[in-house]
C-alpha positions as CSV (number, residue, x, y, z in Angstrom):
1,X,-63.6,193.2,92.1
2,X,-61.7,195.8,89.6
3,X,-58.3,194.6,88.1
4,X,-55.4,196.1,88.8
5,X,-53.2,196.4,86.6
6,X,-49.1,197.4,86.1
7,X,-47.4,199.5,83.8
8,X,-47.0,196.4,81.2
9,X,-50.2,195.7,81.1
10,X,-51.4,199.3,80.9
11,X,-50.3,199.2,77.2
12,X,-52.6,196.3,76.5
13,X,-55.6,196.7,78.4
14,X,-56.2,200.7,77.9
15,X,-53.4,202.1,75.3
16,X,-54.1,199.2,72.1
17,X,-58.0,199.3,73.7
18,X,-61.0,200.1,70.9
19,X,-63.2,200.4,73.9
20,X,-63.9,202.9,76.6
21,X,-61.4,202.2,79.4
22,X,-61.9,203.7,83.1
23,X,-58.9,203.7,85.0
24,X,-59.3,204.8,88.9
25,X,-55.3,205.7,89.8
26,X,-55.3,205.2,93.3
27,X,-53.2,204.4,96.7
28,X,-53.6,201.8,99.1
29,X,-53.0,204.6,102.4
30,X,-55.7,207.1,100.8
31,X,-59.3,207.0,102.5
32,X,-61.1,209.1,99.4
33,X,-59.6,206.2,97.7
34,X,-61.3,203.4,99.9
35,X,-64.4,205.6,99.5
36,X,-64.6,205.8,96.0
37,X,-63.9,201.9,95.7
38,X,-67.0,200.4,96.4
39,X,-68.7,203.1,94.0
40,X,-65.9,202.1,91.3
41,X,-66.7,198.8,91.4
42,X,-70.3,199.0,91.5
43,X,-70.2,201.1,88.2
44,X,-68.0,198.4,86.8
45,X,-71.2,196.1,87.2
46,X,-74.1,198.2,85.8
47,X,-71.8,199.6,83.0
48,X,-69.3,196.2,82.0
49,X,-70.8,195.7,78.5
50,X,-70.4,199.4,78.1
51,X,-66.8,200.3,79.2
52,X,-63.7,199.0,80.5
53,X,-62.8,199.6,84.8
54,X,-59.4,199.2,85.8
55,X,-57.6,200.4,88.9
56,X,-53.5,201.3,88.5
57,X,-51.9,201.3,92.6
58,X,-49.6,204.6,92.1
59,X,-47.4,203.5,94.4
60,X,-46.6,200.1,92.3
61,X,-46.6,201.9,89.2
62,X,-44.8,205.2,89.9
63,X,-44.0,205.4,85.7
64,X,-47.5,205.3,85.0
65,X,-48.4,208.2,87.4
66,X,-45.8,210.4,86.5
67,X,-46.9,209.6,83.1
68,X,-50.0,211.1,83.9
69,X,-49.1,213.4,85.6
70,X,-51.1,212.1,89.0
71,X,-50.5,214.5,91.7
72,X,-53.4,213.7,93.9
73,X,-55.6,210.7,94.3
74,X,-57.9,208.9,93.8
75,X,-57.6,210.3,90.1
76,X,-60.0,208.7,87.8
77,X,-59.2,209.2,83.9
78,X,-61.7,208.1,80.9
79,X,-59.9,206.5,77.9
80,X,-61.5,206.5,74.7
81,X,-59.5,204.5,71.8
82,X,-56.4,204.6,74.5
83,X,-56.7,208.5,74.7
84,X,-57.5,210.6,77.6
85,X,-61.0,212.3,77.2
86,X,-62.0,213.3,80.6
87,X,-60.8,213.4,84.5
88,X,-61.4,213.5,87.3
89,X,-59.9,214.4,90.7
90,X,-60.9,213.5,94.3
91,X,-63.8,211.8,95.1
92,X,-66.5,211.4,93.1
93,X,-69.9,210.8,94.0
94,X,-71.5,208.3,92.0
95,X,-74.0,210.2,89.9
96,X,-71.4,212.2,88.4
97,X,-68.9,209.5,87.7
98,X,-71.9,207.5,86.0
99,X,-72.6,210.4,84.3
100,X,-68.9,211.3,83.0
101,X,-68.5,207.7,81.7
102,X,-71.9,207.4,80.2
103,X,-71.3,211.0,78.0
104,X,-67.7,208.9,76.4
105,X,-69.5,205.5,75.4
């Protein structure tokens, strides 16, 4: 199961990070957000020696989504070297979130 993490450990785990770093920003009350999950989480086990997969609960961690800015979710952003390379918002299928992550490692 992804980690979820809080705004302190945000920092750590994707700010300070050398590594590729996933992070799905969702909400407990969304259903495109409980749809993407199982996909999230099944990337995070073909692709774990490859990139990092976190998850940040928006309404836990309001600083962190106005931060970035999240006005709808789920939003998934890709984190190269703690810096925002790609997102995405909605739900994504899959292929093109495998594909997304794969073009940043």
């Amino acid at each position: 199961m992804t980690r979820i993490i809080n705004t302190e450990e945000f920092v750590n785990e994707v700010e300070l990070s050398n590594e590729t770093t996933v992070v799905d920003f969702f909400a407990t009350w969304c259903g495109p957000c409980k749809m993407l999950s199982p996909i999230f989480e099944g990337l995070e086990q073909d692709m774990k020696e490859d990139a990092k997969f976190l998850k940040v609960d928006i309404d836990k961690s309001l600083e962190l989504a106005r931060q970035f800015e999240i006005h709808t979710v789920p939003t998934v952003i890709v984190f190269k070297e703690g810096k925002e390379v790609d997102r995405l918002v909605g739900f994504i299928p899959k292929q093109k979130l495998e594909e997304i992550v794969k073009s940043h490692i």
